[in-house]
N, C-alpha and C positions, 0 to 999 in steps of 0.2 A: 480834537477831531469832532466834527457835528455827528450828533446823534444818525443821523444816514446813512452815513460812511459807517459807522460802527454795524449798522446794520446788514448794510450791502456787503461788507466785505466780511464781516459775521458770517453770511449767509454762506458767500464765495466759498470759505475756506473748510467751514462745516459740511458742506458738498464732498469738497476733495476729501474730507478725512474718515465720509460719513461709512465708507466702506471699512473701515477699520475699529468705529463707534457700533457697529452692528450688532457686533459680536459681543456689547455688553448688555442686549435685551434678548428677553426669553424672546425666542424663537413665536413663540402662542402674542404676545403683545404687537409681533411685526404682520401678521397676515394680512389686516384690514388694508392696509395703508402701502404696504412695500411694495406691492405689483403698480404704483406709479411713482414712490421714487425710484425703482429700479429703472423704469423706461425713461425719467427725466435724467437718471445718471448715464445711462449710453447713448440718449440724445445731447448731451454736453458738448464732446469734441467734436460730432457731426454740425453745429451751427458756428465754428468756428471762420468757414471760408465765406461766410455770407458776411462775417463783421472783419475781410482783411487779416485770418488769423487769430485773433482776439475774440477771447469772449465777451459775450453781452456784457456780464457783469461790471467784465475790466470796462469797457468801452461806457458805460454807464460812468462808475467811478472815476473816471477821466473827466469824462465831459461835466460832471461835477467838480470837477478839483478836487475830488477826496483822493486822488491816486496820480503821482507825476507820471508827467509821459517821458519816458525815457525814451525813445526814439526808436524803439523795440518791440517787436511783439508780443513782448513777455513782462510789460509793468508789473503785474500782479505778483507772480512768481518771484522777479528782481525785488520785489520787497516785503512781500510775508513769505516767500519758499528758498530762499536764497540758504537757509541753516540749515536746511534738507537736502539741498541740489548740490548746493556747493562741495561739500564732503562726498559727495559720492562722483560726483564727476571728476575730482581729485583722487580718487582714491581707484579708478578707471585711466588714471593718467588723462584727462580731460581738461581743458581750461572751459571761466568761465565766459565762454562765447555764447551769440547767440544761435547758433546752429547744435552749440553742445545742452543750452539750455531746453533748445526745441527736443531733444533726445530725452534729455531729463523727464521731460514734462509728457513724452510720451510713455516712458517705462513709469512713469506712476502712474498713466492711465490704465496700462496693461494691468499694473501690481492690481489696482482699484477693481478694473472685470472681472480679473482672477478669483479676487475674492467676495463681491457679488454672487458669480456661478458656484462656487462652494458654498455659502452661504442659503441660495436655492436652493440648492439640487442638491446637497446635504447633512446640513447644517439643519434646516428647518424644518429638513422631511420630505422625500419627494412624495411624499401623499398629500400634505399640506398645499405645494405650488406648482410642482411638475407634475402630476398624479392625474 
């Protein structure tokens, strides 16, 4: 895999998880810097209808060949989230569709906000960010 795609899709998925890596830094190391990845994390699923569905990322990674086009709007997820999504949308009596993966992929966004606004409002202090 070219160094790119390692990169790009490095980035992708540290994004998705980054709401749940939060919580291994002192709350004092995140203030500089969180008040714009927080804003870059809830603008994520909002630039989704301008790329078709897809994000930038995915749609990047495609147009490079680092990421097959499954014919889906869910490349990315169909192949780094598929060991996340799949188990749960089975386990919800779900198959793996793409209307079930679109569900997936919103309830992780939800999971992801959820724990953001804890994380704020807090987690960190509301003197700190909400204050």
């Amino acid at each position: 895999m070219p160094v790119g795609a390692v990169v790009v899709n490095g980035f992708h998925l540290a994004m998705l998880f980054f709401p749940v890596f939060i919580y291994a830094i002192p709350p004092a190391m995140t203030v500089p810097w969180f008040k714009y990845v927080f804003l870059l994390m809830i603008l994520i699923p909002l630039h989704w209808p301008l790329f078709d569905n897809k994000c930038a990322l995915t749609v990047l990674s495609m147009k490079m060949g680092w990421l097959e086009d499954t014919g889906s709007d869910n490349a990315f997820s169909e192949a780094y989230l598929r060991w996340l999504y799949e188990p749960l949308l089975t386990l919800c009596g779900l198959g793996w569709t793409q209307t079930n993966i679109d569900k997936a992929v919103y309830v992780h966004w939800i999971v992801n906000f959820v724990l953001l606004w804890y994380y704020l409002c807090f987690r960190a202090g509301r003197a700190t960010f909400c204050g």
